[in-house]
Residue, then its C-alpha position, 0 to 999 in steps of 0.5 A: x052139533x047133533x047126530x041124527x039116524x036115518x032109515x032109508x028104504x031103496x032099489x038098487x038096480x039103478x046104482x052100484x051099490x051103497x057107498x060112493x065109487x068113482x066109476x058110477x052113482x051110488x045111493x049114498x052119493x044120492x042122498x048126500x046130493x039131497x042132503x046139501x040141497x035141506x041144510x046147504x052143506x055137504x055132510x059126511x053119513x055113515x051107513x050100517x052096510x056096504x051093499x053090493x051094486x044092484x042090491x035093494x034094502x027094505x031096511x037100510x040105516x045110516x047116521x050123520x053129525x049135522x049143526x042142522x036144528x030142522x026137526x026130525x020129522x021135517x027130514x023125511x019130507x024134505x029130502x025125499x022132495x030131492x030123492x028119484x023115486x027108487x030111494x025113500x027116507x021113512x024116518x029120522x031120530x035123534x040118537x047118542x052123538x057116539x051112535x055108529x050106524x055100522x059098529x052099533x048093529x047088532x045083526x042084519x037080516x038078508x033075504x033073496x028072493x027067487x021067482x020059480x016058476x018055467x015062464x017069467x013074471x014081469x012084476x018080479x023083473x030086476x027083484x028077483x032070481x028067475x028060476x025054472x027048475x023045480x024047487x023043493x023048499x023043504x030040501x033046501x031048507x034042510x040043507x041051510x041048516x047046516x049053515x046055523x051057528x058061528x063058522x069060519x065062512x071063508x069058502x063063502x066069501x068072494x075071493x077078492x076080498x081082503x077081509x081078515x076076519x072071516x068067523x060070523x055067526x049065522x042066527x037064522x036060515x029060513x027058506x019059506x015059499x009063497x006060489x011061485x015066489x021062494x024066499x031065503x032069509x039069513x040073519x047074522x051078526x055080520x056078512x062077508x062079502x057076497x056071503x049070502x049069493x054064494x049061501x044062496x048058490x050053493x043050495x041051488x047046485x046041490x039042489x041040481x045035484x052038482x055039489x054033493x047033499x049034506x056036504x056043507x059042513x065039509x065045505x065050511x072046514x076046508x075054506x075053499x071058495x072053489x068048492x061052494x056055489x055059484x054067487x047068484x045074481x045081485x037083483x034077488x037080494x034085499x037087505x030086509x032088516x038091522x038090529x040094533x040096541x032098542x035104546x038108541x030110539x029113545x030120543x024120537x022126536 
């Protein structure tokens, strides 16, 4: 028995999210449909997110026991053969049979991407955030700063969920623009769930001038979902990036 870590790259207009639901497909069901077609067995994966339905990853990983002795470097290959071609496995490695694809990341790395711009762009349909007033980049980046450091964020969780602990710690909030395309990246040590769409839409209504400048802070102390933004649509999010320990890649084959 050997536990194999996968990483996987995919887009997720097509699918209602990563984890298996009973009223549509998901990319794990995908994978795992390819999975039993290379090894001819239904194995159980493990993957380092709940990503929500029509959310894309540029970086997703996930990891599974398996008795297969196919060489690592022949995963990719064969199960990207059984894969549509909105999902892709770039690589596989071998790791510690203890590895967890979701305890042992140390952080993720969110972006959401907004096309700003009075017309649409058609390359950018269903991958982003089409939105036509006029952005200030340098505002919105003051603005999220607020949002650096280890809070209690549950005025930025969705509220139907039943998560306990609400307290991450935010590492990063960059908002850079390139032309027309507006791209807010946020690393933390974890996410609630639609943190980063109501991060994302809180930005926006203050930028509209619907939630007072610089009240953030005040937003985050109160707890108050009803106070924060909007969740903004899911096809501008991209989960760009997990961290974990660089020792688990030792093993590469």
């Amino acid at each position: 028995m050997r536990n194999l870590l996968f990483r996987i790259a995919y887009k997720g207009g097509a699918y209602y999210g990563w984890q298996v639901q009973k009223n549509g497909i998901s990319v794990q069901e995908k994978i795992q449909d390819a999975i039993e077609k290379v090894v001819g067995k239904r194995e159980n994966i493990v993957g380092c997110s709940r990503t929500d339905t029509g959310v894309h990853a540029e970086e997703y990983f996930f990891n599974m026991r398996t008795e297969s002795e196919l060489a690592t470097w022949r995963f990719p290959g064969a199960l990207n053969a059984h894969l549509p071609y909105d999902i892709s496995v770039l690589n596989c490695y071998d790791v510690d049979y203890d590895f967890h694809a979701r305890y042992d990341c140390l952080s993720k790395e969110y972006r959401y991407v907004i096309w700003n711009n009075r017309e649409r762009n058609p390359f950018y349909e269903g991958l982003s955030l089409h939105y036509r007033r006029p952005l200030n980049e340098k505002s919105l980046q003051a603005q999220a700063n607020y949002f650096l450091g280890k809070h209690d964020f549950s005025a930025f969780c969705s509220a139907n969920s039943q998560i306990k602990n609400t307290e991450r710690n935010v590492k990063k909030f960059e908002v850079n623009r390139m032309g027309n395309e507006l791209t807010l990246s946020v690393e933390a040590d974890g996410f609630l769930y639609n943190m980063v769409r109501i991060m994302v839409g809180t930005l926006l209504r203050i930028e509209e001038g619907k939630i007072e400048k610089d009240s953030i802070p005040a937003i985050i102390k109160s707890k108050d979902r009803s106070l924060a933004g909007l969740t903004v649509p899911a096809q501008g999010l991209f989960l760009n990036k997990v961290v974990y320990p660089s020792s688990i890649f030792d093993k590469v084959d």
